[in-house]
C-alpha positions as CSV (number, residue, x, y, z in Angstrom):
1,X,0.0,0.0,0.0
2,X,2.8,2.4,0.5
3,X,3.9,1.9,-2.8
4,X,0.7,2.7,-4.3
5,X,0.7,5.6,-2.1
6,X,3.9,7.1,-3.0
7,X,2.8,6.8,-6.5
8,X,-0.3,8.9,-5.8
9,X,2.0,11.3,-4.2
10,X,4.4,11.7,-7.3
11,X,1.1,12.4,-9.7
12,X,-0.8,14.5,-7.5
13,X,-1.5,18.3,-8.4
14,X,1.1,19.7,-5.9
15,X,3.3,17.3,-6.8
16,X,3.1,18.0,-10.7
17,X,3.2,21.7,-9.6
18,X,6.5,21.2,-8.0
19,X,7.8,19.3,-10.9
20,X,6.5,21.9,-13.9
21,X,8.4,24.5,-11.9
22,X,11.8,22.7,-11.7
23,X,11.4,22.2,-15.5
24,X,10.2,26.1,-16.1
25,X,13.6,26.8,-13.9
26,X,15.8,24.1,-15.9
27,X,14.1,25.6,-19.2
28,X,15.1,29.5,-18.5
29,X,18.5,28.0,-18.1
30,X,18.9,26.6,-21.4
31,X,18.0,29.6,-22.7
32,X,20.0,32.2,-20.7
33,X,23.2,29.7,-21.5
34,X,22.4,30.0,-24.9
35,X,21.8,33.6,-25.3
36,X,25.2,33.8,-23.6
37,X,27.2,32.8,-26.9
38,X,28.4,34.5,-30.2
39,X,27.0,35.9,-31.9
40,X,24.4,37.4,-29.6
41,X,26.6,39.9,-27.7
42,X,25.4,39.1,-24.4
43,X,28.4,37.4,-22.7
44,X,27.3,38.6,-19.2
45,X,24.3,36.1,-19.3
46,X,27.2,33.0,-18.7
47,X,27.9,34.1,-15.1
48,X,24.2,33.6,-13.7
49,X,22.6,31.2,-16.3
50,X,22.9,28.1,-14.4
51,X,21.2,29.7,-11.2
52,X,17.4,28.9,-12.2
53,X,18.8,25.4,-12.6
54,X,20.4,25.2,-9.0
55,X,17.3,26.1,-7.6
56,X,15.8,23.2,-9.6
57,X,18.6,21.0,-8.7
58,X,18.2,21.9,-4.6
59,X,14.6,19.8,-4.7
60,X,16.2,16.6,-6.8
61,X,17.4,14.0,-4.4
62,X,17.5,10.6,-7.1
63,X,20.1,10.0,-9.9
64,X,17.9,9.8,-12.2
65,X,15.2,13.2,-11.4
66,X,19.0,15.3,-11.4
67,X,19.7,13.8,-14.6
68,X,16.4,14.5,-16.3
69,X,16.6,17.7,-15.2
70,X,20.1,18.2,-16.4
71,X,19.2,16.6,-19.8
72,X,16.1,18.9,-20.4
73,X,17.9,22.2,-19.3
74,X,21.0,20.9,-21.8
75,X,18.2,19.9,-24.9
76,X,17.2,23.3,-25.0
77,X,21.0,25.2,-24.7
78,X,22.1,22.8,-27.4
79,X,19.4,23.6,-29.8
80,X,19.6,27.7,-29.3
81,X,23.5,27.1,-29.7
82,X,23.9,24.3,-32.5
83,X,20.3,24.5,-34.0
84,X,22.7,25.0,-37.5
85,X,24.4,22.1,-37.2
86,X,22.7,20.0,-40.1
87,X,23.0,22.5,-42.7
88,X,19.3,23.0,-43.9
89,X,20.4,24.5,-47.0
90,X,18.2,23.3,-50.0
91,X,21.5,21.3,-51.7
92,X,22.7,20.1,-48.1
93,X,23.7,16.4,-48.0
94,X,21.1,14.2,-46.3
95,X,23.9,12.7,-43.8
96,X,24.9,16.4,-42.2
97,X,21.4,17.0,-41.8
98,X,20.5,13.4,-40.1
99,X,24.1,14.1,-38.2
100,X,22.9,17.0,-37.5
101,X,19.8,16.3,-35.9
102,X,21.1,13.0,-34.1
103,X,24.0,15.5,-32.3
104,X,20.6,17.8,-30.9
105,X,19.5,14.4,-29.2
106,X,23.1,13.2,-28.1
107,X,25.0,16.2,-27.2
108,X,22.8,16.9,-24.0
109,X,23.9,13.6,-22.4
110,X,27.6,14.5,-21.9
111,X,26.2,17.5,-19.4
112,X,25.2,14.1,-17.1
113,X,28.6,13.4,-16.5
114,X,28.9,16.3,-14.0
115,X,25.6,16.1,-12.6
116,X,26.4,12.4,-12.1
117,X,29.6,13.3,-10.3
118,X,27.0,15.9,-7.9
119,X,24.9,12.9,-6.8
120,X,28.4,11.3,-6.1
121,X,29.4,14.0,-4.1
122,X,25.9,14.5,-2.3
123,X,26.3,11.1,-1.4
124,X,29.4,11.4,0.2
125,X,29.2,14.7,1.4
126,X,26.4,16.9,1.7
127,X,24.4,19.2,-1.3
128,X,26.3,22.7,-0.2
129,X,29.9,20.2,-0.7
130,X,28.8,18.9,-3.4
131,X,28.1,22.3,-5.3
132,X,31.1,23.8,-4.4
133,X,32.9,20.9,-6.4
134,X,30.5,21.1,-9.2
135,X,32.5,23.5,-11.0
136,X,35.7,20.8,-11.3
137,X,33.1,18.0,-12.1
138,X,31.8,20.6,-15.1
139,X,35.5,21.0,-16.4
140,X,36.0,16.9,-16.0
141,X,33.2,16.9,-18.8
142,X,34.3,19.3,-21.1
143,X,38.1,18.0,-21.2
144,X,37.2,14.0,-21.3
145,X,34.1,15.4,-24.0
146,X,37.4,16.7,-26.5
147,X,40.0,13.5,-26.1
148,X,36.9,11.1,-27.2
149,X,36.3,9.6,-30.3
150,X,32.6,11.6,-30.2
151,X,34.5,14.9,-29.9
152,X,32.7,17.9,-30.2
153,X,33.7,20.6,-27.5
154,X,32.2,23.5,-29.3
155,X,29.8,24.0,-26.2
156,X,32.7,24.9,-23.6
157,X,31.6,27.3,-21.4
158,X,34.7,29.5,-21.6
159,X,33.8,29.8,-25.2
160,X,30.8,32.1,-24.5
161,X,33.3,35.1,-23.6
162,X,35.2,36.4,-27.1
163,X,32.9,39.5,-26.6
164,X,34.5,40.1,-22.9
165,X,37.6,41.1,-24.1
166,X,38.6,42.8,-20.9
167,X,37.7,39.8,-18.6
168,X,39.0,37.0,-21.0
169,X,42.8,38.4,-21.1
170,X,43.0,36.0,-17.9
171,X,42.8,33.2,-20.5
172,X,46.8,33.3,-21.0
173,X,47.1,32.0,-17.4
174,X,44.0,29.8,-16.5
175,X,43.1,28.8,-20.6
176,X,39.9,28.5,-21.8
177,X,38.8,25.7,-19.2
178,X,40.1,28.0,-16.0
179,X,37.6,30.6,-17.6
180,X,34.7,27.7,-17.1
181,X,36.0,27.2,-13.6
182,X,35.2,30.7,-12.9
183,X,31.8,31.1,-14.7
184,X,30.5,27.8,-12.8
185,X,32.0,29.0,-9.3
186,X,30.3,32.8,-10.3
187,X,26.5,31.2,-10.6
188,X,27.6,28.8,-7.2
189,X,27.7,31.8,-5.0
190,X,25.4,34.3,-6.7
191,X,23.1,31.3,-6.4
192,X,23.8,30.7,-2.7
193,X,23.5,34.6,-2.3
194,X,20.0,34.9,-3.2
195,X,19.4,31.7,-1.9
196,X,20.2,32.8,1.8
197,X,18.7,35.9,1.5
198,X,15.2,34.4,0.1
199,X,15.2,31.6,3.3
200,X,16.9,34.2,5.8
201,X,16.0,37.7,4.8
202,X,19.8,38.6,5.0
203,X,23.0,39.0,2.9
204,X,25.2,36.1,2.6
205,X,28.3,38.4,2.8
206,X,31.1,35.5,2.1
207,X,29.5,34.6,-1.3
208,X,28.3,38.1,-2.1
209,X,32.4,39.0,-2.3
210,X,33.5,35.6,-3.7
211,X,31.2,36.0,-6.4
212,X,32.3,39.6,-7.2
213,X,35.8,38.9,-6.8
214,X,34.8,36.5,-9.9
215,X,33.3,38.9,-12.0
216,X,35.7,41.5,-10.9
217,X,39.7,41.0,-10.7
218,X,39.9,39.3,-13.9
219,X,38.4,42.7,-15.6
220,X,40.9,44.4,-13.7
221,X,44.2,42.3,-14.7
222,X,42.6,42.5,-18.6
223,X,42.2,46.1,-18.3
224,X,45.8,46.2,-17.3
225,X,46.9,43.9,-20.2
226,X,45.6,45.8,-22.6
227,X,46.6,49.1,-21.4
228,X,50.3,48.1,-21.2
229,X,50.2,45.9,-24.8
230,X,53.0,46.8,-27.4
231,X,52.5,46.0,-30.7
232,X,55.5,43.7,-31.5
233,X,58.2,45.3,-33.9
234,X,58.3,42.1,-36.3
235,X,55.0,42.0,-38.7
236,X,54.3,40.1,-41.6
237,X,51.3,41.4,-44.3
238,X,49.5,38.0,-45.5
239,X,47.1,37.8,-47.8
240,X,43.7,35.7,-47.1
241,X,41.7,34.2,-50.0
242,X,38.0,33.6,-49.7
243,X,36.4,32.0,-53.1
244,X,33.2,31.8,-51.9
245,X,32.9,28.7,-53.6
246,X,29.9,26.2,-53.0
247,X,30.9,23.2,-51.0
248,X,28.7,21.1,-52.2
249,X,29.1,21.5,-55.9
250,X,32.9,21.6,-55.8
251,X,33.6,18.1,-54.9
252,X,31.4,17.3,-58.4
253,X,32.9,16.9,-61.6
254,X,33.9,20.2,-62.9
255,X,36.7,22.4,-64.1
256,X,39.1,22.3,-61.9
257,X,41.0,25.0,-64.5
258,X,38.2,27.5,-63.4
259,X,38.9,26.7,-59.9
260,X,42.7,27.6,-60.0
261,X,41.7,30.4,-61.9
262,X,39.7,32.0,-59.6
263,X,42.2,31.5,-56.5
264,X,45.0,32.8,-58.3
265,X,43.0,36.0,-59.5
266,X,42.3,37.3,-56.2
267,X,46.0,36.2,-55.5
268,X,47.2,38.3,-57.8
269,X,45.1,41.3,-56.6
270,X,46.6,40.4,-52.9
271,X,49.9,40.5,-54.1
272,X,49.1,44.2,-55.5
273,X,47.9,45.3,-52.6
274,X,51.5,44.2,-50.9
275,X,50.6,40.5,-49.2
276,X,54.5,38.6,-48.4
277,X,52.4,35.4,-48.0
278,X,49.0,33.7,-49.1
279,X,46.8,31.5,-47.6
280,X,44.1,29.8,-49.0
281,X,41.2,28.1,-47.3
282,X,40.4,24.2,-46.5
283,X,40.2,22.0,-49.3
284,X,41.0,24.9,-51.7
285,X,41.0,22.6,-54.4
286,X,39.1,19.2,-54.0
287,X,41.8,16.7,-56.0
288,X,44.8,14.9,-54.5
289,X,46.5,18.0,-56.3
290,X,50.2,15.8,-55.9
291,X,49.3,12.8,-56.0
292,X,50.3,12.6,-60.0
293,X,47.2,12.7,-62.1
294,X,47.4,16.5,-62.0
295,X,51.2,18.0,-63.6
296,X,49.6,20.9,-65.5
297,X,48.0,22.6,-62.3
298,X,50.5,21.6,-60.2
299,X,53.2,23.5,-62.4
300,X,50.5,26.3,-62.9
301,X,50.9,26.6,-58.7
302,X,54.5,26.2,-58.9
303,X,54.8,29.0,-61.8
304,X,52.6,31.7,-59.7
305,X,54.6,31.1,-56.4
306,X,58.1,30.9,-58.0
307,X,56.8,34.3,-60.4
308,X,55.7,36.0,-57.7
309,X,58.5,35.3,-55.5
310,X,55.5,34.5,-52.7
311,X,54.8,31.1,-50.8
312,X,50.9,29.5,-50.3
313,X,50.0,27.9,-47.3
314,X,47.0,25.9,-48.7
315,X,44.0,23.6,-47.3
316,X,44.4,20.7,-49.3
317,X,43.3,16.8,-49.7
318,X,46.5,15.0,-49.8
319,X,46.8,11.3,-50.6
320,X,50.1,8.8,-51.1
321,X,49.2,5.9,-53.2
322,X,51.1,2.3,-52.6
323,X,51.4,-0.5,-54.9
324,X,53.1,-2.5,-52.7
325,X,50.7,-3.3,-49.7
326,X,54.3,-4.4,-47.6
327,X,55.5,-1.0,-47.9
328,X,52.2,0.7,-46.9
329,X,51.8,1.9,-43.5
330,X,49.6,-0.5,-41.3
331,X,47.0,2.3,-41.4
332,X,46.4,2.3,-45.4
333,X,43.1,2.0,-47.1
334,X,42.6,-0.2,-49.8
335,X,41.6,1.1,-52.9
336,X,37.6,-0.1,-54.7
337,X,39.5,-1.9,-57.1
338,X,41.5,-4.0,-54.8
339,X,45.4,-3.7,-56.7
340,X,46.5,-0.6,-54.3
341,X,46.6,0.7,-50.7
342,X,46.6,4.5,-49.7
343,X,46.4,7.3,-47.5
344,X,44.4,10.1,-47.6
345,X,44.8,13.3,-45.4
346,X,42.7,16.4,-45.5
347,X,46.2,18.3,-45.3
348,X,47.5,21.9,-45.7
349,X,50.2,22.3,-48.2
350,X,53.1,24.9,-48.5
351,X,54.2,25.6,-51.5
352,X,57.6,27.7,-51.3
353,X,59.1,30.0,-54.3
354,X,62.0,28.5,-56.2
355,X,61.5,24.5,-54.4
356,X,59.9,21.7,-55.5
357,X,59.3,20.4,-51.6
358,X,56.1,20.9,-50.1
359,X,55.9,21.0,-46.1
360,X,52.8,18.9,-45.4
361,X,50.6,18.6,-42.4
362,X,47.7,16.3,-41.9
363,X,44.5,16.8,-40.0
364,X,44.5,15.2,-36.6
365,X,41.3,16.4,-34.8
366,X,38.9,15.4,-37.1
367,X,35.1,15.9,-37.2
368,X,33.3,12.9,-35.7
369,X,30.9,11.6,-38.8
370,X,31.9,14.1,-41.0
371,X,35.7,13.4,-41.7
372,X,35.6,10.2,-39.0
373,X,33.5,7.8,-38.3
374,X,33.5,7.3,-34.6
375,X,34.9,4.1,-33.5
376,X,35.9,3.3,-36.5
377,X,39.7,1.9,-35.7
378,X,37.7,-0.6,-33.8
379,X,34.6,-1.4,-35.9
380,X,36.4,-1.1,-39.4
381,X,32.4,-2.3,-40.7
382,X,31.1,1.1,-39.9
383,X,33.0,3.0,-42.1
384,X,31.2,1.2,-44.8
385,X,27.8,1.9,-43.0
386,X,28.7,6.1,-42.6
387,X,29.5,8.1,-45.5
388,X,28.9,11.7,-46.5
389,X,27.7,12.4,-50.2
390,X,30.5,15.0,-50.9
391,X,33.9,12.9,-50.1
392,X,34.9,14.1,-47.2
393,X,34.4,10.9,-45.1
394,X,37.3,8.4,-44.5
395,X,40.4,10.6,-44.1
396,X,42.9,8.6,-42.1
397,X,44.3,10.6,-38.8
398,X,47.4,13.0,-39.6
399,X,50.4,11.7,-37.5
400,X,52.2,14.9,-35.8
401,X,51.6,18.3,-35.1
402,X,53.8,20.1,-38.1
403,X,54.8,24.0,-38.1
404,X,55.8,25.3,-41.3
405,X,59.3,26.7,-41.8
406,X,58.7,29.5,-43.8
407,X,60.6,32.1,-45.7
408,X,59.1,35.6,-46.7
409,X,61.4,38.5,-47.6
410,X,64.7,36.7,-46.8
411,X,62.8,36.5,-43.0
412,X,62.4,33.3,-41.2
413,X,59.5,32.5,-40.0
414,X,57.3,29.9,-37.6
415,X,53.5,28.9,-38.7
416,X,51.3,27.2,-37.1
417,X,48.6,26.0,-39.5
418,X,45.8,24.1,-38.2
419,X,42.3,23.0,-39.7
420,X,38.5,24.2,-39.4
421,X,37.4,22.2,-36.1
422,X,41.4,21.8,-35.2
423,X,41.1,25.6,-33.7
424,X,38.5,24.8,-31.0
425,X,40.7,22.6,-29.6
426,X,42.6,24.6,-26.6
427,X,45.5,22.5,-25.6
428,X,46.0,21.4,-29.0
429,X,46.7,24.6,-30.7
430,X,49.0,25.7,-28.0
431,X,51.2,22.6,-29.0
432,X,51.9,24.4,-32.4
433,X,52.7,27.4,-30.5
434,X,55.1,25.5,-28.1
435,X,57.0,24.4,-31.0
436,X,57.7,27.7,-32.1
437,X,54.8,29.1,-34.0
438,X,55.1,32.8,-34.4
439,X,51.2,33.2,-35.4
440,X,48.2,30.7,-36.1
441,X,46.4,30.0,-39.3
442,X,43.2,28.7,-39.3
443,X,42.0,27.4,-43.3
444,X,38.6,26.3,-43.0
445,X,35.6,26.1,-44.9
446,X,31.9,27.2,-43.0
447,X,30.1,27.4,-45.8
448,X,28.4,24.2,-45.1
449,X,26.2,25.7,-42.3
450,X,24.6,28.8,-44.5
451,X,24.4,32.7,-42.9
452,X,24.1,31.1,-39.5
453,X,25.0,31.0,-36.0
454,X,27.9,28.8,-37.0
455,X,30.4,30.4,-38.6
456,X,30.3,33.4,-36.4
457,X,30.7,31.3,-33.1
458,X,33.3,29.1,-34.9
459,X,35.8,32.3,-35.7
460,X,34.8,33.9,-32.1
461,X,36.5,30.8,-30.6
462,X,39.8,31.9,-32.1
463,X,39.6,35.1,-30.0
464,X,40.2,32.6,-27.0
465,X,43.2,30.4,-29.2
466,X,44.8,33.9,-29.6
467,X,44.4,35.7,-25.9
468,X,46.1,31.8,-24.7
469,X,48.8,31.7,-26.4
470,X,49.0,35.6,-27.0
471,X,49.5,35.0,-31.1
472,X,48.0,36.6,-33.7
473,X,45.2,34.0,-35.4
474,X,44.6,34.7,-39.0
475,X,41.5,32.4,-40.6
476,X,41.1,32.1,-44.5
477,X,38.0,30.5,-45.1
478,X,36.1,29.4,-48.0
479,X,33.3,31.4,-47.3
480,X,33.5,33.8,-44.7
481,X,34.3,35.0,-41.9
482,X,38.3,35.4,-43.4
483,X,39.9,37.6,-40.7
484,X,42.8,38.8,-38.3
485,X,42.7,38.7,-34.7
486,X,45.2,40.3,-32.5
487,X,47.4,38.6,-29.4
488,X,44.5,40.7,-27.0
489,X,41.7,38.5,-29.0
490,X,40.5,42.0,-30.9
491,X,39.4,41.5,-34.4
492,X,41.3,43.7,-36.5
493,X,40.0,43.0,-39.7
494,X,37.2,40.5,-41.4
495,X,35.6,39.8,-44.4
496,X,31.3,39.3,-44.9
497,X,29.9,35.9,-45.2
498,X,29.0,34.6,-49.0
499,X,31.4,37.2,-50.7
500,X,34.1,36.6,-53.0
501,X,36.9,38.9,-52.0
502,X,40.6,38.5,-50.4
503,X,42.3,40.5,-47.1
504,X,45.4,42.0,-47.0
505,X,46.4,42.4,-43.1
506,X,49.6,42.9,-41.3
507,X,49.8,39.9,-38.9
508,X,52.6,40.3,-35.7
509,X,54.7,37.7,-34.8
510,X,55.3,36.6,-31.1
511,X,58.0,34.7,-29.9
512,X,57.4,34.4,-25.9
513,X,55.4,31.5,-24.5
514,X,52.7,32.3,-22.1
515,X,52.0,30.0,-18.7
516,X,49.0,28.8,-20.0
517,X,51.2,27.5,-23.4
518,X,53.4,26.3,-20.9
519,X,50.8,24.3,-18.8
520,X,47.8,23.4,-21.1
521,X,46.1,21.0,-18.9
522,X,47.2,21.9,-15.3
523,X,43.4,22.7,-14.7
524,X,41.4,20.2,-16.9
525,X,44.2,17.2,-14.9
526,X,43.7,19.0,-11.6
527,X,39.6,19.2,-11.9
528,X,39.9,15.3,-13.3
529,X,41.9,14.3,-10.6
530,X,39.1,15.7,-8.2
531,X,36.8,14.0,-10.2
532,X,38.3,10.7,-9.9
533,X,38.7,11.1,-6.0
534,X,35.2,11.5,-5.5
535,X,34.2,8.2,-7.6
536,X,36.6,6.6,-5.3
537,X,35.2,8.1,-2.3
538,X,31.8,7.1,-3.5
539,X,32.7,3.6,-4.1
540,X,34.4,3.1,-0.9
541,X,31.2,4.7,1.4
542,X,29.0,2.6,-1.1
543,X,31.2,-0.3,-0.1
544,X,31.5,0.2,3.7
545,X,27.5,0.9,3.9
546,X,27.2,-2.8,2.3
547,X,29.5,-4.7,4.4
548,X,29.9,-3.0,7.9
């Protein structure tokens, strides 16, 4: 009978009252996260969006209620955030849209690793404890989410700030993931502010000035930052080509004559307006441009560059064909026909004046279902199961992070070039910039995803790459947005989305290594290590409850 009764309880009136206004909390948290994030300029959202849900969260007590809650107050932040994710242009490919729509449904389950690690907590300690190392279980997440084969980190909560420039200078320090250890720990104790004055009529003093000191000593060391910043002496004028060239249609039979027309027209008109180097966006040309079949462009390429007196720094599918299997890397593909074996690398290419060498590097962080199928390397079948219409599915993993040795004007100089997705990646980037690289370039092609949210949110993440690592990020991309952002994460220059055009800017070069560069993953390790304490303290109270 008192099971019956409980489940009266759980469906009566007061009950379903109680519930509908958890979810009407949980709901205007989704949406205050999301309004927080490029390209609505509204950063300051980020610091009390997860309050509503804390209130929520106060009245759940079972694994499974927090977790519903969690999962419905994710649902809607991933769909105000990543509602472009499937393209839903007329001539998109089926599979991004399906992709696209499956990642709406999936995405919101990786928030239930933290609120998992809460119930941990709770268990071991008490809800107040447990809140206070929320925060480290929410950085846990977003680190393990970006070293999985499912990778897609684009919702990092430090990514909501490239509009704060003053408060995000701190990022050169504590990185991208220290910036979500602060945001998290800000809505904690605004939320236990107005908590204890609600039940208590009175201030909570402590968290009133923790969460101020939050908000506030970061603007001040950024404000400081930015007032002392001197434009380095060394400078180098590059010149960014943007096509504008349908990604659909170009991986279709077509002139590829036309194609290498067009990029070396609006090279040209760089070069006139005084660009030292070019760089062209992701895939600029959608052949295995060296793999042999293709001696007339390729000396076309050559002739500019060597005419010119200018290198290109080029996205570019690469692929190395074996017809000896034994000599093959153990990671080749076999061709349709069955007689070869190859590799195939969506790549960027450097193509120096007066040299027939081309510096190659291979993309390594690549796009889970688009460029990789997940799993994959251990389920070789589902590779046959997953493909995308337009070819880019299937590229094997790039081996090493590469910086290009470059030579512009009798001037040595350090690039670090890395691909579309590759810049969102914090502790990756910074490895290019550990080995030397004097400034990032970012190729990429957003012209999948239409006049959307998407392409402005994937550039603003470079403001964070470059305020790291304090080096100038240029992007060329396909589309739009093509543009130069400053060591202080300030866009300089950009170009419009869907317009053919080039920009010339003068990009500086920076040689010192920040402590963040230094120490990528001293916070994301340090919160995991946390993390992992509390499963083990869980286990081991779980364990002791059982048998004494």
């Amino acid at each position: 009978m008192k099971i019956f009764e409980k489940y009266r309880n759980l469906n009566s009136p007061e009950q379903k009252k109680k519930i509908h206004r958890q979810l009407l909390l949980g709901l205007a948290s989704g949406i205050l996260i999301g309004l927080s994030f490029p390209p609505i300029p509204l950063p300051y959202l980020i610091f009390i969006g997860l309050v509503p849900y804390f209130f929520a969260l106060q009245h759940r007590e079972g694994l499974a209620e927090i977790n519903r809650l969690t999962y419905f107050t994710a649902f809607f932040f991933n769909i105000i955030i990543l509602y472009w994710v499937g393209g839903w242009l007329p001539n998109s490919d089926p599979f991004l849209m399906i992709a696209g729509t499956t990642l709406f449904f999936f995405n919101p389950v990786v928030f239930l690793i933290p609120s998992t690690l809460y119930y941990f907590a709770k268990k071991v300690f008490n809800k107040n404890i447990a809140l206070l190392l929320l925060p480290f279980f929410w950085v846990t997440y977003e680190y393990a989410y970006s070293i999985t084969d499912f990778k897609f980190p684009w919702l990092t909560f430090g990514n909501s700030l490239p509009y704060f420039t003053s408060y995000i200078q701190i990022a050169e320090i504590i990185g991208v993931y220290g910036l979500t250890l602060l945001i998290i720990y800000s809505n904690v104790f605004i939320y236990r502010s107005i908590k204890v004055y609600v039940e208590q009529k009175k201030f909570d003093k402590f968290s009133i000035s923790v969460a101020a000191a939050i908000l506030i000593i970061p603007i001040i060391y950024g404000n400081y930052k930015i007032s002392n910043y001197s434009e380095p002496e060394k400078t180098i004028r590059v010149g960014l080509i943007q096509p504008n060239l349908d990604p659909n249609k170009k991986w279709q039979a077509g002139s590829l004559d036309e194609q290498l027309n067009l990029y070396l027209d609006l090279s040209s008109k760089a070069i006139s307006s005084g660009a030292e180097l070019l760089i062209w966006p992701e895939t600029a040309l959608p052949v295995y441009l060296l793999a042999g079949r293709y001696p007339n462009e390729v000396n076309r390429l050559h002739e500019f560059v060597d005419t010119n007196n200018i290198p290109i720094l080029t996205g570019m599918p690469d692929a190395t064909f074996y017809r000896d299997s034994s000599v093959a890397p153990e990671y080749a593909k076999p061709l349709s026909s069955g007689k070869m074996v190859y590799t195939s690398y969506n790549s960027i290419l450097y193509f120096s004046p007066n040299s027939r060498d081309v510096q190659k590097y291979g993309k390594i962080k690549l796009v889970p279902f688009g460029e990789k199928v997940p799993l994959v390397d251990v389920l070789p079948f589902l590779g046959d199961w997953i493909k995308w219409e337009v070819g880019l599915s299937g590229w094997n993993t790039g081996r090493d992070t590469t910086v290009f040795n470059a030579t512009v004007g009798g001037r040595s100089i350090k690039i670090g070039g890395v691909i579309c997705i590759e810049s969102i990646y914090p502790d990756f980037t910074s490895v290019f910039v550990k080995k030397g690289a004097e400034f990032i370039a970012v190729v990429t092609n957003d012209s999948w995803y239409g006049d959307s949210s998407g392409p402005y949110q994937h550039k603003e993440i470079s403001v964070i790459r470059a305020v790291e690592n304090r080096r100038a990020v240029v992007r060329a991309a396909n589309g739009g947005i093509s543009c130069l952002i400053d060591p202080l994460g300030r866009t300089i220059a950009d170009t419009k989305m869907y317009t053919r055009t080039f920009l010339v800017v003068d990009v500086p070069l920076e040689q010192e290594l920040t402590f963040y560069t230094k120490h990528p993953l001293l916070i994301p390790l340090a919160a995991s290590a946390v993390s992992i304490i509390i499963i083990l303290l869980s286990l081991f109270v779980k364990i002791k409850r059982k048998f004494i």
